[in-house]
ZAMAR-969618 format. One record per residue (C-alpha): x, y, z. Coordinates in steps of 0.1 Angstrom, whole numbers, plus 5000, padded with zeros to 4 digits. Layout:
# residues N
((X Y Z));
...
END
This chain:
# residues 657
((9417 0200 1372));
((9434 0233 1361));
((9459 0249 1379));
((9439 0274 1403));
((9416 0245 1411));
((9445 0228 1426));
((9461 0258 1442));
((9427 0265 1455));
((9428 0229 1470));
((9461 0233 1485));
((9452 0270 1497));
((9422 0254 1510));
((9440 0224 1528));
((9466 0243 1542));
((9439 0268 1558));
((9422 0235 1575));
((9456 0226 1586));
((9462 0256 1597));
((9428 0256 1614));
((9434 0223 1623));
((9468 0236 1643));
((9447 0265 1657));
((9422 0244 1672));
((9451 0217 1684));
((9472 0242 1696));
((9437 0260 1712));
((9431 0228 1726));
((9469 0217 1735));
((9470 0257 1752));
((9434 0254 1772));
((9448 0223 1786));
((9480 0237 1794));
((9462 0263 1810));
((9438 0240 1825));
((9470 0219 1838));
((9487 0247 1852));
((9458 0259 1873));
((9450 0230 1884));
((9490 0227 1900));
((9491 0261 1908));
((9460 0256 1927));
((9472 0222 1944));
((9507 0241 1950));
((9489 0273 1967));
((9468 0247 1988));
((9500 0229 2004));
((9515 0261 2006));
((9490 0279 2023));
((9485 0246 2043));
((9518 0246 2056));
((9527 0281 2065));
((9494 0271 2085));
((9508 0243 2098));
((9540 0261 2108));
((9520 0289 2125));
((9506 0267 2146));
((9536 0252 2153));
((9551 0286 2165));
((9522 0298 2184));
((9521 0264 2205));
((9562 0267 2213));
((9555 0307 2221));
((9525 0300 2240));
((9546 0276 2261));
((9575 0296 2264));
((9551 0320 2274));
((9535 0302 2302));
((9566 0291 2315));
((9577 0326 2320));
((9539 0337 2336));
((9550 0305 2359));
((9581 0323 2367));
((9567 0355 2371));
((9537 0344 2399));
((9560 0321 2418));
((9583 0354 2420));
((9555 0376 2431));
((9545 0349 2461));
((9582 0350 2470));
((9584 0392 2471));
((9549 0387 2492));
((9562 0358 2518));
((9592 0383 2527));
((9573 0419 2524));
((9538 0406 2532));
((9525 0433 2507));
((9492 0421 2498));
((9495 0436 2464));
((9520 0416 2458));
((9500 0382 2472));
((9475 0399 2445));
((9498 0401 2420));
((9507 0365 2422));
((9470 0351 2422));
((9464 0374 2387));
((9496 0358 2374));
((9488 0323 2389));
((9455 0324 2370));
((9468 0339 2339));
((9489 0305 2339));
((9461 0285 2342));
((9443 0301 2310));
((9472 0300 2287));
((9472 0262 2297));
((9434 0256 2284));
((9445 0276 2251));
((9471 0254 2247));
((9450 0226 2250));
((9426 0243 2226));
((9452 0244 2204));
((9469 0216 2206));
((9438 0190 2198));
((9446 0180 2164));
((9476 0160 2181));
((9470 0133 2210));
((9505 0128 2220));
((9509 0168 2225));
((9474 0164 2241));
((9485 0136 2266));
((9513 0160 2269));
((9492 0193 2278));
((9470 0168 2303));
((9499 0158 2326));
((9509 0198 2328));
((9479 0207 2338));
((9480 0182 2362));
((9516 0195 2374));
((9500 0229 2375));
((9471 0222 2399));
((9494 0205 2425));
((9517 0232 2420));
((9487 0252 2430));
((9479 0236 2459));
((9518 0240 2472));
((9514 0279 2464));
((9483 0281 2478));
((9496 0270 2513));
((9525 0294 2514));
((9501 0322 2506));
((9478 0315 2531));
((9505 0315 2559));
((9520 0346 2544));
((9481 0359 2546));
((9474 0349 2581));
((9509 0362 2588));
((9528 0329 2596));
((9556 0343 2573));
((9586 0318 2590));
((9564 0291 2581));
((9558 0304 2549));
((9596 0313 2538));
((9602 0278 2545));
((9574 0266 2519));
((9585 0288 2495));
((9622 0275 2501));
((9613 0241 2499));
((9584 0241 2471));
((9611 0256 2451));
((9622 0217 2456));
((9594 0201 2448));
((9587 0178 2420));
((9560 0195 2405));
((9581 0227 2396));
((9605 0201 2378));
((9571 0183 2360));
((9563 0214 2347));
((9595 0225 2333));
((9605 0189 2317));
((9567 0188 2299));
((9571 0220 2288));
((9603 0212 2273));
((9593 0186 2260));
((9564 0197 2247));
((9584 0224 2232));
((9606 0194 2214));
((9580 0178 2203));
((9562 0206 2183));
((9597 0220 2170));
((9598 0180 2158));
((9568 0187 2140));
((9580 0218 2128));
((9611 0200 2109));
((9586 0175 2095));
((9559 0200 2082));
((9590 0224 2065));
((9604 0194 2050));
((9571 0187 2032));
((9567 0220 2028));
((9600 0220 2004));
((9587 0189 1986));
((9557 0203 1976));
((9575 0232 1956));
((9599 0210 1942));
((9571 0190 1928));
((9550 0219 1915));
((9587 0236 1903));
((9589 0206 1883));
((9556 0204 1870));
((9556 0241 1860));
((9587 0239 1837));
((9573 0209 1819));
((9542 0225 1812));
((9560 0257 1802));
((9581 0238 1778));
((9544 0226 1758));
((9539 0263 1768));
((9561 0275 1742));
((9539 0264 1714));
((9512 0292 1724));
((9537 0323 1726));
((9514 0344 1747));
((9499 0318 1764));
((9532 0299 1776));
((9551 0337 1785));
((9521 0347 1808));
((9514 0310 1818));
((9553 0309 1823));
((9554 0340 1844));
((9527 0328 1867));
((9546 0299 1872));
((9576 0323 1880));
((9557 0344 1905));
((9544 0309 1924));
((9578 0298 1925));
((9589 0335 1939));
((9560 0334 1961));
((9567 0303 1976));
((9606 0309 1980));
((9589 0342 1999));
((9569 0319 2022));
((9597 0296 2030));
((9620 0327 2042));
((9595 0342 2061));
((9590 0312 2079));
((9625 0307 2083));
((9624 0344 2096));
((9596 0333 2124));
((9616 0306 2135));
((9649 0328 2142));
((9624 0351 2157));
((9610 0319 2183));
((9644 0307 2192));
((9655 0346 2202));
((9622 0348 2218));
((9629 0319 2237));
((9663 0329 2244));
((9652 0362 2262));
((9628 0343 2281));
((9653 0317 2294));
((9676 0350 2305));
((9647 0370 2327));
((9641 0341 2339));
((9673 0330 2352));
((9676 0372 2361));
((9643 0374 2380));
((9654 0341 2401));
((9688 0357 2410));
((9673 0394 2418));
((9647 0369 2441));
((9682 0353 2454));
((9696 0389 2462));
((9662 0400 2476));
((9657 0370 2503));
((9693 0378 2513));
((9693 0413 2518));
((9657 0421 2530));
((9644 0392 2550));
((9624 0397 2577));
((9638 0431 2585));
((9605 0444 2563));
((9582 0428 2585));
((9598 0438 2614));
((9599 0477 2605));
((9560 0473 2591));
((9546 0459 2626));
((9568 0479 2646));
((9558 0513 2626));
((9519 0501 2632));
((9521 0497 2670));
((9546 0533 2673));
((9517 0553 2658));
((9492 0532 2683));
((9512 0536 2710));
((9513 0571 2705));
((9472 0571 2705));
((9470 0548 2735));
((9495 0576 2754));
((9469 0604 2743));
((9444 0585 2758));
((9460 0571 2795));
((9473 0607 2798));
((9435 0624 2797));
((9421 0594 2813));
((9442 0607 2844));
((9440 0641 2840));
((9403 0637 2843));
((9403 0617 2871));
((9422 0640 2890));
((9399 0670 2878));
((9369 0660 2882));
((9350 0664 2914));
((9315 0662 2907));
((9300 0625 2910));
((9332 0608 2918));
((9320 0571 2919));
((9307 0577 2889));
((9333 0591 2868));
((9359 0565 2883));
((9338 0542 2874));
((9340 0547 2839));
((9376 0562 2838));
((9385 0522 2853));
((9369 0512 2827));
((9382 0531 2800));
((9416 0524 2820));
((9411 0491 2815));
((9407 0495 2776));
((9433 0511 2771));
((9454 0483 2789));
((9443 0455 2766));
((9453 0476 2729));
((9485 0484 2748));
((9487 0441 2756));
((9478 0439 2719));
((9500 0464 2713));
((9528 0441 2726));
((9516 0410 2715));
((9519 0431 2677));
((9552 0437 2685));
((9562 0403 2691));
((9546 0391 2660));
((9568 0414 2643));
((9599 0398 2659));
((9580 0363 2648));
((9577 0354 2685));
((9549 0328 2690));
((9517 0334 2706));
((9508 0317 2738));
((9475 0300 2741));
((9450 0299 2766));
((9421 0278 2781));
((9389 0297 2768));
((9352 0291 2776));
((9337 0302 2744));
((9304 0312 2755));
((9318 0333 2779));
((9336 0349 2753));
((9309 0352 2730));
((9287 0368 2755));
((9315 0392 2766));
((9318 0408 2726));
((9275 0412 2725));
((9285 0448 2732));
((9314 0455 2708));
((9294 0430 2685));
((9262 0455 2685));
((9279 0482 2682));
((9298 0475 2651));
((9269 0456 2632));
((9244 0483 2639));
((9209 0485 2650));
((9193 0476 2619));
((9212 0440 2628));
((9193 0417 2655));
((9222 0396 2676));
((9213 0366 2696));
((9237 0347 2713));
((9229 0314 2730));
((9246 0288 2746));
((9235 0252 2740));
((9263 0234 2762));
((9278 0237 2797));
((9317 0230 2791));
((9328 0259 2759));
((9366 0253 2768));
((9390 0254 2743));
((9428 0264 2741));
((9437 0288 2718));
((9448 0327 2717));
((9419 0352 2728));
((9424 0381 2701));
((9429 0356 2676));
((9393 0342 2680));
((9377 0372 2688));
((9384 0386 2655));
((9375 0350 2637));
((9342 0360 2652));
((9341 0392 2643));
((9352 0387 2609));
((9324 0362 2606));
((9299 0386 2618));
((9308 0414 2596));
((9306 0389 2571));
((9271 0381 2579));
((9258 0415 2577));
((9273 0425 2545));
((9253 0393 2535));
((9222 0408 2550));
((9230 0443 2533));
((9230 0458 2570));
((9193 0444 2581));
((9184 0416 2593));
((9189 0390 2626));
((9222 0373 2633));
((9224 0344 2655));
((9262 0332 2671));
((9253 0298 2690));
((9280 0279 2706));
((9276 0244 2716));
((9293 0207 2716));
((9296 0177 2691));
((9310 0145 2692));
((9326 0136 2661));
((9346 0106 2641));
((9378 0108 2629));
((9375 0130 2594));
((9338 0137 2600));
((9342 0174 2594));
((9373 0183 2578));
((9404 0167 2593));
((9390 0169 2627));
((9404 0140 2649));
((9382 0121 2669));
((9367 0126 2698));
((9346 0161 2715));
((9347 0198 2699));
((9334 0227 2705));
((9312 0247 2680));
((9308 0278 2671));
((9277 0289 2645));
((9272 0322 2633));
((9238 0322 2609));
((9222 0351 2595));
((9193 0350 2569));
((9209 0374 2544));
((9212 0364 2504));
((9230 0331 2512));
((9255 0312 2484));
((9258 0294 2453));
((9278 0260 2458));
((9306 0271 2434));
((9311 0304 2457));
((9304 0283 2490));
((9337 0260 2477));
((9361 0291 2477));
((9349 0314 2498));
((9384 0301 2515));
((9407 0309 2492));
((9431 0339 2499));
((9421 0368 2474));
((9387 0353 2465));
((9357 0382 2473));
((9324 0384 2459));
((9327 0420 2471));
((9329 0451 2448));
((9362 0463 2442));
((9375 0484 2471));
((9353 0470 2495));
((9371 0434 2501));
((9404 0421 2504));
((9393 0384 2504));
((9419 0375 2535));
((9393 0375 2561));
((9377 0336 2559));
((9415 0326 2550));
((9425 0339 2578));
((9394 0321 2600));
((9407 0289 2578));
((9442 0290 2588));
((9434 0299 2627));
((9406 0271 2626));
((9434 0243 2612));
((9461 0257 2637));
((9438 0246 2663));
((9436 0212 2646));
((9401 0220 2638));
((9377 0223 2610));
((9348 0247 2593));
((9317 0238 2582));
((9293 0261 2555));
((9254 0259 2551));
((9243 0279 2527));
((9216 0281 2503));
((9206 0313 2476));
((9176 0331 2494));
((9179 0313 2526));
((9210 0326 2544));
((9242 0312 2554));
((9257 0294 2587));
((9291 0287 2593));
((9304 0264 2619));
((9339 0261 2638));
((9347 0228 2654));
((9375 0235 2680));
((9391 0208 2698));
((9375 0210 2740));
((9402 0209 2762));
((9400 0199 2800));
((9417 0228 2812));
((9403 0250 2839));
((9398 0284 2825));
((9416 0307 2848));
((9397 0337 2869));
((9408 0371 2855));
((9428 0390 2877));
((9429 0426 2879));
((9446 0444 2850));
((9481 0456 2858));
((9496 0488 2857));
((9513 0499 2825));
((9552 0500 2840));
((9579 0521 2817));
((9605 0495 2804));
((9641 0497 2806));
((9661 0512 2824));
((9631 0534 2842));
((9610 0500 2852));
((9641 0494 2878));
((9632 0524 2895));
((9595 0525 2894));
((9591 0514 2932));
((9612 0546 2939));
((9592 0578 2957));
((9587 0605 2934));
((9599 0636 2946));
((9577 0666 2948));
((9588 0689 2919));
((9607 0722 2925));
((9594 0742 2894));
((9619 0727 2873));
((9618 0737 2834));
((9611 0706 2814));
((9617 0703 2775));
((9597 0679 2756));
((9608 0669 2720));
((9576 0652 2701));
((9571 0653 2669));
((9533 0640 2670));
((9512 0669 2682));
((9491 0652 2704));
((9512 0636 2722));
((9533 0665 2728));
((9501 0679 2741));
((9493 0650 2766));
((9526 0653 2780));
((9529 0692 2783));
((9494 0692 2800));
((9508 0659 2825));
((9538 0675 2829));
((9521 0708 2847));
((9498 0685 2861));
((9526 0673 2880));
((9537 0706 2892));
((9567 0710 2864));
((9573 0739 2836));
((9573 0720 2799));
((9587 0733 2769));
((9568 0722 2738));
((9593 0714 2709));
((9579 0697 2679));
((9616 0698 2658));
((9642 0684 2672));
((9660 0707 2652));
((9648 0738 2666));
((9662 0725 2703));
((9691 0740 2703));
((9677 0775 2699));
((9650 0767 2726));
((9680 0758 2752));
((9699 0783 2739));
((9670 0809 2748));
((9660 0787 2782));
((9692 0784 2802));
((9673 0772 2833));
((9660 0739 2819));
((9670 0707 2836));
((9656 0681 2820));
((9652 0670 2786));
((9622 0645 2774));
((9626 0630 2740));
((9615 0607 2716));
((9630 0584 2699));
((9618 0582 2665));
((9614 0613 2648));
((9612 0623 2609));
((9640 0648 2604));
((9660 0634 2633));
((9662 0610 2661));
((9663 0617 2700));
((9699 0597 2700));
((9708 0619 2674));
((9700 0653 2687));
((9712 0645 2721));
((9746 0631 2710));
((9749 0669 2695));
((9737 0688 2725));
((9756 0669 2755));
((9788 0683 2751));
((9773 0713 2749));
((9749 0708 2781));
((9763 0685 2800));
((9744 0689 2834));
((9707 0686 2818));
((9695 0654 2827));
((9678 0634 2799));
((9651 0610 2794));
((9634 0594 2762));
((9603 0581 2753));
((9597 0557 2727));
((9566 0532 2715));
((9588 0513 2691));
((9595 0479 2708));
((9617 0465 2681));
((9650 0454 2686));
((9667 0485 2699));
((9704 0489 2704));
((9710 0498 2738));
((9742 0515 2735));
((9727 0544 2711));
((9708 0556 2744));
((9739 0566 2759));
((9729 0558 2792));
((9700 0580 2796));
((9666 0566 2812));
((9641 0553 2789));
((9603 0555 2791));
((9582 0530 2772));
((9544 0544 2761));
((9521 0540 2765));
((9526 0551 2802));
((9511 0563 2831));
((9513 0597 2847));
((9526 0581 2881));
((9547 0561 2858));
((9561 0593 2841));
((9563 0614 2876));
((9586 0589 2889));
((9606 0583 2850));
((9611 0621 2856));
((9624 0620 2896));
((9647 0595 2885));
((9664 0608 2851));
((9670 0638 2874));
((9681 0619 2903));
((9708 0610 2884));
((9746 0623 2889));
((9754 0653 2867));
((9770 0685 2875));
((9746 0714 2877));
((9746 0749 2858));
((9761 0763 2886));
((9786 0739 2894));
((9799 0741 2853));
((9801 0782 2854));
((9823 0773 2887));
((9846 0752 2874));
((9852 0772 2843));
END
């Protein structure tokens, strides 16, 4: 073998070496490659699984967080509706109240991966629906306008166990996902450590392959980057929980103390002013109407039985919404209502006219009595609007057409038969119509304050609450039948009482109060042409007094600014007496009059007011005071005596100066 051959050999053994290394290396490179995609894969899979992990973690602490303060937020919004009694507000706190109740099933949604976070979520929810059923008490007193007893429910619920279960499981709760939290991150770092220390081994072998281990190695590089990324962002979300949580913890504790503030300085003062504003503007109507009652009566000549007939009995009216009137009044000063011995089916029978005329004559009403002894005790208004309610009701039901039967009756029940009814006999009262009828699941809330199947606008879902709460003051219960397609009757089981129901007397005269009612035995005295000026800001009641006022035989001034008085006396220098009222937009009666007697001392002055609230005394100066609404004898003798009274006359003044 020559020289080439052997060179030719060599050349030719290094080439298969050479090939040889190609291939190895090809081989040693594919399964570097291989190798690192199989750990970058593995490492993107932990990582990805436990930023996922962590996520979940964060949404179930913000989600609690979250629900604690939507807990915060609806038990705030029953408190501003126990002390305004805005039902907005009651509104406001049912929306909230059931938001609660929705981020609870998410949490449990997403918290069942983990049973001791589930066991967890169970005994919230179980917190939450007894909380419920404290809140739900306090709103329907609030609703049926037992506000005392509804402050002191609030007050104490905010005492109550459940408020404390809820807070220490979510806390807990919290603590234990924030636990899991530590444990995922932790694993989190282990798995880039191990693929960290996979990648630099493989990049060492990487080497070999230039191109191969630089892009192979920069892969590696960009994992590692990526996953230091991950691991601040996370880090980054957590800050972002804890200052999220931080911020809720500080509106909360600021929305308890502007609640504080709010008890202390508003009270009951805002129920006060909003029944007391209600009955001022009725008053007012209720004076229109006993003023041209009277007026009539003394006009008309032609069938006189007949038109006193109905002027008594429009009289009479007019008598009971001033009594209810009243009785509005003292609810606003929160003074109970006294009961009374009613026979039921006496009072049924005695609303069959206001009844038909408020359901309509497409609506067929039969009322029937199916037991001798109806009485119950209980307050009069109260049940006639149960039974209204429950009749308007009914023919929304029946979509204005159709026959609505009210049947009272008796039943002798057990202890707990119906409801919490004690033993022994009740009274019922059924009202049936055969309108579309109910579903169980609406029949089992149609009780709850705010629920309505009604179209917005047309429903405030109070009315059956109300029924509820009157029916269990009376330490009775209700019963519902209903049925889709077949109509709906609903039962009241009142309590029968003994008591003798008393015979109605006839309806008193509407006296002025205060210092006038002393002096209403007193003789008018006929009038002398005297020049009267009435301040009233309503125009119809400025009317109705101008037009009794020269009924009785007296020149009235109409003045509907106080402000613009002092130009009319200025311009009327023969007026002797002044009639004011009280409450007026730009300025009160006190008010103006404080201004004009030093200036007119000798005009006598008398005001007239429909607010009953609680009125210092002392701001009247004195002066007579006439309560509306009132009667014309009752104003003829206010006026004799506000100018019986002693005060130097015009004459007597220009005298002495």
């Amino acid at each position: 073998m020559n020289h080439d051959e052997v060179e030719t050999a060599a050349q030719g053994g290094g080439e298969r070496w050479r090939v040889a290394m190609l291939v190895a290396m090809g081989l040693l490179g594919t399964a570097v490659l291989v190798a690192l995609i199989v750990t970058l894969g593995n490492a993107n899979r932990q990582r990805d699984r436990a930023l996922e992990l962590q996520a979940h973690s964060y949404d179930v602490m913000i989600l609690a967080r979250t629900l604690s303060g939507t807990i915060a937020q609806s038990e705030a919004s029953l408190g501003r509706y126990v002390i305004s009694g805005d039902k907005q507000l009651g509104q406001l706190y049912f929306d909230e109240w059931l938001l609660a109740g929705t981020q609870i099933d998410r949490l449990d949604r997403i918290t069942n991966d983990n049973p001791e976070q589930q066991s967890r979520v169970d005994r919230l929810r179980a917190a939450y629906d007894s909380r419920g059923q404290e809140l739900s008490m306090t709103a329907l007193n609030t609703s049926y306008g037992k506000n005392g007893q509804a402050l002191a429910r609030y007050y104490q619920s905010r005492k109550s166990p459940t408020l404390a279960e809820i807070n220490t499981t979510l806390d807990t709760l919290i603590a234990g996902e924030r636990g899991l939290l530590d444990d995922r991150t932790a694993a989190a770092m282990g798995s880039v450590e191990r693929s960290s220390w996979v990648a630099g081994v493989l990049a060492v072998f990487g080497v070999l392959i230039v191109l191969g281990a630089i892009m192979l190695g920069w892969l590696t590089i960009r994992a590692v980057g990526e996953r230091a990324t991950a691991l601040a962002d996370a880090e980054l979300e957590r800050e972002r929980a804890d200052e999220l949580t931080a911020a809720v913890a500080v509106a909360t504790a600021e929305l308890r103390m502007q609640e504080a503030k709010l008890r202390q300085v508003q009270k009951m003062e805002a129920v006060g002013q909003l029944t007391g504003g209600i009955a001022h503007d009725f008053n007012n109507m209720l004076a229109v109407v006993l003023g041209g009652l009277e007026l009539a009566r003394r006009n008309l000549a032609s069938d006189p039985a007949t038109t006193r007939r109905h002027i008594d009995s429009a009289t009479e009216g007019a008598n009971r919404a001033a009594a209810l009137t009243r009785r509005l009044l003292a609810f606003s000063r929160e003074d109970a209502l006294k009961p009374e011995t009613i026979d039921a089916a006496a009072l049924v029978a005695e609303m069959s006219d206001l009844l038909d005329r408020t359901l309509g004559d497409a609506i067929t009403l039969v009322t029937r009595s199916d037991a001798t002894d109806c009485c119950i005790r209980g307050d009069r208004v109260q049940l006639e609007n149960a039974v209204l309610n429950l009749a308007v009701n009914a023919r929304d039901a029946m979509n204005g057409r159709g026959t609505l039967t009210i049947v009272t009756g008796g039943a002798m029940l057990e202890a707990q038969q119906i409801g919490e009814c004690a033993a022994g006999e009740h009274v019922t009262i059924t009202v049936a119509d055969d309108g579309c009828g109910m579903t169980p699941d609406v029949a089992d809330r149609v009780f709850e304050p705010f629920f309505t199947t009604k179209a917005v606008g047309k429903g405030t879902g109070l009315g059956l609450s109300q029924i509820f709460a009157l029916v269990q003051q009376l330490h009775g219960a209700v019963a519902i039948a209903s049925e889709p397609g077949e109509g709906t009757a609903v039962t009241l089981y009142l309590p029968r009482t003994a008591d003798v129901v008393a015979l109605p007397g006839s309806p008193a005269e509407i006296l002025p109060a205060g210092p006038v009612a002393a002096a209403a035995t007193a003789a008018p005295t006929p009038p002398t042409q005297r020049e009267i000026l009435v301040v009233e800001d309503d125009p119809r009641v400025l009317a109705a007094t101008i037009d009794a006022l020269e009924e009785l035989g007296y020149h009235a001034i109409p003045c509907d600014d106080p402000l613009a008085a002092p130009a009319l006396l200025a311009a009327n220098g023969a007026i002797d007496l002044i009639i004011s009222d009280v409450l007026m937009p730009r300025q009160t009666g006190p008010e103006m009059i404080a201004a004009l007697s030093p200036l007119y001392p000798h005009i006598a002055v008398l005001f007239v007011t429909g607010f009953a609230g609680e009125v210092n005394v002392a701001q009247f100066g004195g002066h007579d005071v006439l309560r509306k609404p009132f009667t014309l004898t009752g104003l003829e003798r206010a006026v004799a005596t506000a100018m019986a009274s002693d005060r130097p006359s015009a004459s007597d003044l220009i005298a002495a100066e």
